[in-house]
N, C-alpha and C positions, 0 to 999 in steps of 0.2 A: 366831193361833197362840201369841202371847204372852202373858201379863196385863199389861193396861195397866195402871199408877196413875199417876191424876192428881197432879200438883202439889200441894201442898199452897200456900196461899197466902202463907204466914211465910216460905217457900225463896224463895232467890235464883234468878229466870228464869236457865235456860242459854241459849245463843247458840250455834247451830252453824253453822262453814262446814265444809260437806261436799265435796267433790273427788275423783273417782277419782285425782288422784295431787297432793300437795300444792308448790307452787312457783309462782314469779311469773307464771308463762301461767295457774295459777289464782286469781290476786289472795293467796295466801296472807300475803304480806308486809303488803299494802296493809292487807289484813283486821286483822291483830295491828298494825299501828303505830295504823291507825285508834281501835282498840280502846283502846290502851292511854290515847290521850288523854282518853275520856269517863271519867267520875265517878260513874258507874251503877253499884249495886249487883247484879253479876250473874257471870256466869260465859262464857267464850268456849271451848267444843273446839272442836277443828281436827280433821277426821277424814278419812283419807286414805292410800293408798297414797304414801310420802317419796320422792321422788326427789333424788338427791343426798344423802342421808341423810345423813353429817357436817356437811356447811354447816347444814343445820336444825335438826341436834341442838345444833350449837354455837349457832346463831341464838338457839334457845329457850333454851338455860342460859345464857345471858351477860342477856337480858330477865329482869327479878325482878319482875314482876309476878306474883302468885299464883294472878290474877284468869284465868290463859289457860292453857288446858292443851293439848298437842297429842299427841291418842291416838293417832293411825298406823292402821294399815288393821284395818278389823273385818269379817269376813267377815258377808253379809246372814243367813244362816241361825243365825245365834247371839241369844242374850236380851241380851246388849250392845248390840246392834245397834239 
């Protein structure tokens, strides 16, 4: 339904943990602390309907990593997606 493009192989692998709703019943902390400690050139989204949404949003801005993005809910029917 999309067009795929492959990777190029110069770009940095992304890393997705995907969760219908983002929080510690779905590892989402464990995921980003794990994350931050490797040395891997790469990229981490979090993709996910936010539950509790302030605590997360505050969680993410306070971590300065740049390496970790957390996008929030993307609906399947979109080229985001």
């Amino acid at each position: 339904m999309f067009p795929f493009k492959a990777r190029d192989k110069n770009e940095r692998p992304i890393f997705l943990h995907l969760a219908t709703t983002l929080g510690l019943r779905k590892g989402f902390w464990h995921v980003v602390e794990d994350f931050k400690k490797t040395n891997i050139d790469a990229e981490l989204w979090c993709v996910g309907r936010i539950q509790r949404e302030n605590f997360w949003i505050d969680y993410m801005n306070a971590q300065t990593d740049p390496r970790i993005k957390m996008i929030g809910w993307v609906d399947c029917d979109t080229p985001e997606y």
